[in-house]
C-alpha positions as CSV (number, residue, x, y, z in Angstrom):
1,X,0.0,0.0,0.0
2,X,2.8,2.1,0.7
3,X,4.9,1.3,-1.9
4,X,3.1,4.0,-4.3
5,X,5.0,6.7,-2.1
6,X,8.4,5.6,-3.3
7,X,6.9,4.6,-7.2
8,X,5.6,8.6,-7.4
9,X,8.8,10.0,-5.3
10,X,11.0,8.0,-8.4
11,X,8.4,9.2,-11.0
12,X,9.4,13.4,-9.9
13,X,12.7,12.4,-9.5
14,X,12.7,11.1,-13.3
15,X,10.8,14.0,-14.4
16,X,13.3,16.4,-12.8
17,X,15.1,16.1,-15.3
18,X,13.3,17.5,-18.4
19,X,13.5,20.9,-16.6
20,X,15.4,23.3,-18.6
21,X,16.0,25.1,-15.5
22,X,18.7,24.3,-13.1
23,X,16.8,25.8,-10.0
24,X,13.5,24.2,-11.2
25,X,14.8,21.2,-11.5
26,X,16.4,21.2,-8.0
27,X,13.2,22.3,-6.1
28,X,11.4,19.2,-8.2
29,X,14.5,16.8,-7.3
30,X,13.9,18.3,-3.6
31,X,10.2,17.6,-3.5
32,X,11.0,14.3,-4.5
33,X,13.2,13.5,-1.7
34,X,10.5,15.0,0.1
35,X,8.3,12.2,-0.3
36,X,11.0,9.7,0.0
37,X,11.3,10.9,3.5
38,X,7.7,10.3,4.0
39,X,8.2,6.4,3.0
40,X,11.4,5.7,4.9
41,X,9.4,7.4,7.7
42,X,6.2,4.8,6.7
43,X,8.6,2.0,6.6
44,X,11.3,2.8,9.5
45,X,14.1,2.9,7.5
46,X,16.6,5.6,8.8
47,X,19.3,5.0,6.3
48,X,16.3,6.5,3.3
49,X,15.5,9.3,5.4
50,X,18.8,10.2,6.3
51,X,20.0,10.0,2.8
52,X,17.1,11.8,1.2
53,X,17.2,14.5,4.1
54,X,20.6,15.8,3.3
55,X,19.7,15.5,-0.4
56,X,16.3,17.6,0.1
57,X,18.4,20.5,2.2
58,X,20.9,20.6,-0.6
59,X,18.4,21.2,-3.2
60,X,16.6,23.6,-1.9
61,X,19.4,25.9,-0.5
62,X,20.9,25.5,-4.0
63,X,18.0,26.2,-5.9
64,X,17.9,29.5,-3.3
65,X,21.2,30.6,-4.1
66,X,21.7,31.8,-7.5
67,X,25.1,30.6,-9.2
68,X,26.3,33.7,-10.5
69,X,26.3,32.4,-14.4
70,X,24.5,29.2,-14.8
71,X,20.9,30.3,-13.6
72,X,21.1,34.0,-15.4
73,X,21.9,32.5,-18.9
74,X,19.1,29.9,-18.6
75,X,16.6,33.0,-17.6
């Protein structure tokens, strides 16, 4: 039943990468890992939500913080 969590997390993750975008495609890699937190919290698996964490904080502060070249030439 569960299982769908992790099936649609992979699904965003996959999709994150048709973004032309850099930051969009980090906040989208980010709300993936978002969900895989919520299944290693379903299923009790630290190692997933550990993992996942970091990856989720990483995304999202990077997709914050402008590079100074690679996000203005996209835009």
């Amino acid at each position: 039943m569960l299982d769908w969590i992790g099936w649609v997390a992979t699904a965003i993750f996959a999709s994150s990468y048709f973004c032309k975008q850099p930051g969009m495609l980090r906040r989208i890699q980010a709300l993936a890992a978002l969900l895989w937190i919520g299944y290693g919290v379903s299923i009790h698996a630290l190692p997933i939500i550990v993992a996942n964490l970091v990856v989720a904080v990483v995304a999202l502060y990077s997709s914050l913080t402008r590079a100074p070249s690679a996000d203005r030439v996209n835009n």
